[in-house]
C-alpha positions in Angstrom: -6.4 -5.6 21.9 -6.1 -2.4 19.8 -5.7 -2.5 15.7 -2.5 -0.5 16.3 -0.9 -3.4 18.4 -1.2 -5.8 14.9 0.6 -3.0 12.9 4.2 -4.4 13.7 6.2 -3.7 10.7 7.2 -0.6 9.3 7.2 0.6 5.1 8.2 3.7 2.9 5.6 5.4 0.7 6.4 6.5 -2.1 4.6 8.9 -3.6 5.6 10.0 -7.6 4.4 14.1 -8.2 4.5 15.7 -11.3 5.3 19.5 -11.7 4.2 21.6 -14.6 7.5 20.8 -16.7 6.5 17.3 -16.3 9.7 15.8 -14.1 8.6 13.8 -11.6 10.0 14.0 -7.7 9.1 11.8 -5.3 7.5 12.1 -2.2 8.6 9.3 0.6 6.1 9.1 4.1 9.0 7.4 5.9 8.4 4.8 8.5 4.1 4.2 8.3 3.3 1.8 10.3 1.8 -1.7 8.8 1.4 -5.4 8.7 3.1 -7.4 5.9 1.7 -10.5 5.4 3.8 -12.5 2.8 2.4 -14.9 0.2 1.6 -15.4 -3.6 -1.6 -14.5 -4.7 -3.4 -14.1 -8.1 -5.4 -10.7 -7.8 -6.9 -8.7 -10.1 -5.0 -4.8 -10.9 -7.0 -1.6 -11.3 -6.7 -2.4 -15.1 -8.4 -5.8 -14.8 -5.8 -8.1 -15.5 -5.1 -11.2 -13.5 -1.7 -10.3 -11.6 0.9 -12.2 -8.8 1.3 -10.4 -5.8 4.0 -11.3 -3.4 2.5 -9.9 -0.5 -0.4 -8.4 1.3 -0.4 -4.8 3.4 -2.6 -3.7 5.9 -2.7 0.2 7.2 -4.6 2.3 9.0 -7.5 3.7 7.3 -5.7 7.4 7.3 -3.4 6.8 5.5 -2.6 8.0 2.0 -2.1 5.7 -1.2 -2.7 5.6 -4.9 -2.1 3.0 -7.4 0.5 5.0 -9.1 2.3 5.2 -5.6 5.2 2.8 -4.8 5.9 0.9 -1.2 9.4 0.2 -0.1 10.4 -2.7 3.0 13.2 -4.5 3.0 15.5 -2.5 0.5 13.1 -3.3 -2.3 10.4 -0.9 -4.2 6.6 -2.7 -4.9 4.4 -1.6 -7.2 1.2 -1.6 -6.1 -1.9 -3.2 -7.5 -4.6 -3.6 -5.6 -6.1 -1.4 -3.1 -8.8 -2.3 -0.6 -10.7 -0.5 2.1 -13.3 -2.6 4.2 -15.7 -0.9 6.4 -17.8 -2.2 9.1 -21.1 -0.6 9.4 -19.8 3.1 11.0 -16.5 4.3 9.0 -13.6 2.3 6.8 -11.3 0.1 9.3 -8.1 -0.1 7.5 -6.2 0.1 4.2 -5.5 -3.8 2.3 -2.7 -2.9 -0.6 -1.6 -5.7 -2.6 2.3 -5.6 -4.2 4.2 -7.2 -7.0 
């Protein structure tokens, strides 16, 4: 079984770009694929505080996120607070992104 045959949902990213002005526009990958695996957790953010996440991400290992980034599935924008990326002993497997 291949790691792309787990990835069986589907998310927006979101992706907030300043321009010299300072307005924002957003950048949206449409359609990535992922795994949502739903459930309350208490995580710790970027900035060290003790946070609840609604629900746990996995991606492929290319793909593209920041913390200031947003993720959008089921009609509904997630901020994102925790970002993970496990390796096994040759290269990074996957992406873990935790969401409020």
């Amino acid at each position: 079984m291949s790691y792309d045959s787990l990835l069986i949902n589907t998310c927006d990213i979101i992706q907030r770009t300043p321009d010299k002005w300072g307005q924002t526009s957003d950048v949206i990958q449409a359609g990535v694929k992922c795994r949502i695996m739903y459930g309350n957790r208490l995580v710790r953010d970027f900035n060290g505080e003790e946070v609840l996440s609604s629900a746990k991400i996995f991606f492929r290992s290319t793909v593209n996120i920041g913390h200031e980034d947003m993720i959008r599935f089921g009609g509904v924008k997630h901020a994102v607070l925790k970002i993970l990326r496990p390796q096994d002993s040759i290269a990074i497997h996957h992406v873990e992104v935790y969401v409020a």
